[in-house]
Each structure stands twice: as structure tokens, then as C-alpha cells.
C-alpha positions in Angstrom: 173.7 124.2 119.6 176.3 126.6 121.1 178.8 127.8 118.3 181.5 129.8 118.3 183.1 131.6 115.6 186.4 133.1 115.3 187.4 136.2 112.8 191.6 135.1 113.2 194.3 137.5 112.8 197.6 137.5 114.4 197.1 140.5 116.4 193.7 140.1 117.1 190.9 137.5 116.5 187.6 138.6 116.6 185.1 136.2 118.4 181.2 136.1 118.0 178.9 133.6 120.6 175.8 132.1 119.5 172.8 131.7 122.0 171.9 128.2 122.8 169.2 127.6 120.5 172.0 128.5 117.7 169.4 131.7 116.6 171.6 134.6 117.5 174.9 135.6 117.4 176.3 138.3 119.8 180.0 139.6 119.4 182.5 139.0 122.2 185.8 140.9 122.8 188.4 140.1 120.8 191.6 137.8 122.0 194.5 139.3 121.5 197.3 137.4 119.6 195.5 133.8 119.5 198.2 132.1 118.1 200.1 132.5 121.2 199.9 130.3 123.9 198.7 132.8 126.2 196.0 133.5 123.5 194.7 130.1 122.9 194.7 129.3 126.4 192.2 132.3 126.7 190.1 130.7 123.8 190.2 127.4 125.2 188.5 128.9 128.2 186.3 131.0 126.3 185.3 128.0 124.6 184.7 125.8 127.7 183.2 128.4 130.1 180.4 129.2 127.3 179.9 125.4 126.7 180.6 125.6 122.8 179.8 122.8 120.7 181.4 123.5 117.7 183.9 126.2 116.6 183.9 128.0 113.4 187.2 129.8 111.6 186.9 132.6 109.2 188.3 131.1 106.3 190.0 133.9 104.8 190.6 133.0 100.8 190.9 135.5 97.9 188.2 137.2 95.9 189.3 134.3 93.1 188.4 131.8 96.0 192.8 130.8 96.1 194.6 130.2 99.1 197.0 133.2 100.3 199.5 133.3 103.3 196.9 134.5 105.4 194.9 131.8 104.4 197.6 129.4 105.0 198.4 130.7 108.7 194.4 130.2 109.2 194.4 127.1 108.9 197.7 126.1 110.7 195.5 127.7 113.6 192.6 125.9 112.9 194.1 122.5 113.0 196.3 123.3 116.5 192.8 124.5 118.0 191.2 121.6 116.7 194.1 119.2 118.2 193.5 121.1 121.4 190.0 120.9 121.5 189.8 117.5 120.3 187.2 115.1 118.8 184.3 116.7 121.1 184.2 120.2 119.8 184.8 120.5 116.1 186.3 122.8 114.4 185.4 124.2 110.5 186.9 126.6 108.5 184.2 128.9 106.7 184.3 131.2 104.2 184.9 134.6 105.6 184.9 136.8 101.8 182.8 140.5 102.5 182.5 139.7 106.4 184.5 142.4 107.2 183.1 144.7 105.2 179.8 143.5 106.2 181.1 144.6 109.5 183.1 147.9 108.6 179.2 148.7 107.0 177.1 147.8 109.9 178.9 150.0 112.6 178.1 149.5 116.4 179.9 151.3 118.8 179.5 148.1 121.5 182.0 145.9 119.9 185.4 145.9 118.2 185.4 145.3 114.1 186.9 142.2 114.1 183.9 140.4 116.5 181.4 142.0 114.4 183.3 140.5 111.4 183.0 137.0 113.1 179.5 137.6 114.1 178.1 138.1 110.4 180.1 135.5 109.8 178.0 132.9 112.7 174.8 134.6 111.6 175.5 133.6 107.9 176.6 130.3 109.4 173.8 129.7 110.9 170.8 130.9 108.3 172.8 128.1 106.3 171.8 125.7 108.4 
């Protein structure tokens, strides 16, 4: 299964791809501003072109495991990409807590922070499963 996750931010959302067999997970560029519709056109796309069958969001909660106004604005983007994507692609919010320190820690010169965020967050994904 194809899956992929998304590291959300305002300005810029992070965005890791799984291979097909759902083993791997490679980061992408980022899209800038997501939110927008410019942005989520360009996810839509992403999503289609690479033949994703389920989306993950970075669900980005407190240490205490409480809803903030990031956390709020994450899911307000969750459900309009859901709505866009419909019934066929899923979307789930995930737990995102360390991932980008997880990232910050593992370096890698190949890809921007915030897609190495959302890839540890589609490995971790995935071992779970």
C-alpha cells in the first residue's frame, strides 16, 4: 500500500512517500503553504500522480497529549483534504510528538527538515502496522 504522510505547517508541510510494498519511506519536497488553494491543489496532485492510498497527518498535540491551536488548525486541514480526496483515499491524523526532533537529530543534507519530520513519522507508521 502506497501512503503518504504529511508533516503540516502553514508555511510549509513536509511530505514523506512510501514505496509500494509500504516498507520504505523516502522524503519528498515540501509544499509550500498547503492550506492554500494553490497548495492543496499541488498535494492533490502529488497524491494522485504517486497513486496514494491513504494519507497520513502529523497530528501535532502537546507533550501532555492536549489539543493546542496548532493542533486545531491540523485538523481543520485534515478534514478539507479528506473532503477533497473523498471516500477512496483516507485520511488519518497520527501522532507526530518527537518527529521533528527525530528529524532535527538524524540530519541529511538531501531533504528539507520538515519531510524528514513526516518521513519518521510514515516509518513509525508503518512498523506499527
Amino acid at each position: 500500500m502506497r501512503v503518504i504522510a504529511l508533516d503540516y505547517g502553514s508555511a510549509r508541510t513536509g511530505v514523506a512517500i512510501s514505496d509500494p510494498t509500504g516498507t520504505i519511506a523516502t522524503p519528498h519536497p515540501a509544499v509550500l503553504r498547503a492550506g492554500s488553494r494553490k497548495g492543496r491543489r499541488e498535494l492533490l496532485r502529488l497524491i494522485a500522480d504517486r497513486a496514494a492510498e491513504r494519507v497520513l497527518v502529523g497530528l501535532p498535540v502537546s507533550l501532555q497529549g492536549h489539543d493546542t491551536d496548532q493542533t486545531r488548525e491540523c485538523r481543520a486541514f485534515a478534514a478539507t483534504l479528506a473532503e477533497a480526496l473523498g471516500p477512496d483515499v483516507p485520511v488519518e491524523l497520527y501522532d507526530e510528538r518527537f518527529t521533528t526532533r527525530m528529524a532535527q537529530q538524524s540530519g541529511g543534507v538531501d531533504s528539507d527538515e520538515d519531510s524528514r519530520a513526516a518521513a519518521v513519522l510514515l516509518e513509525e507508521w508503518l512498523r506499527r502496522r
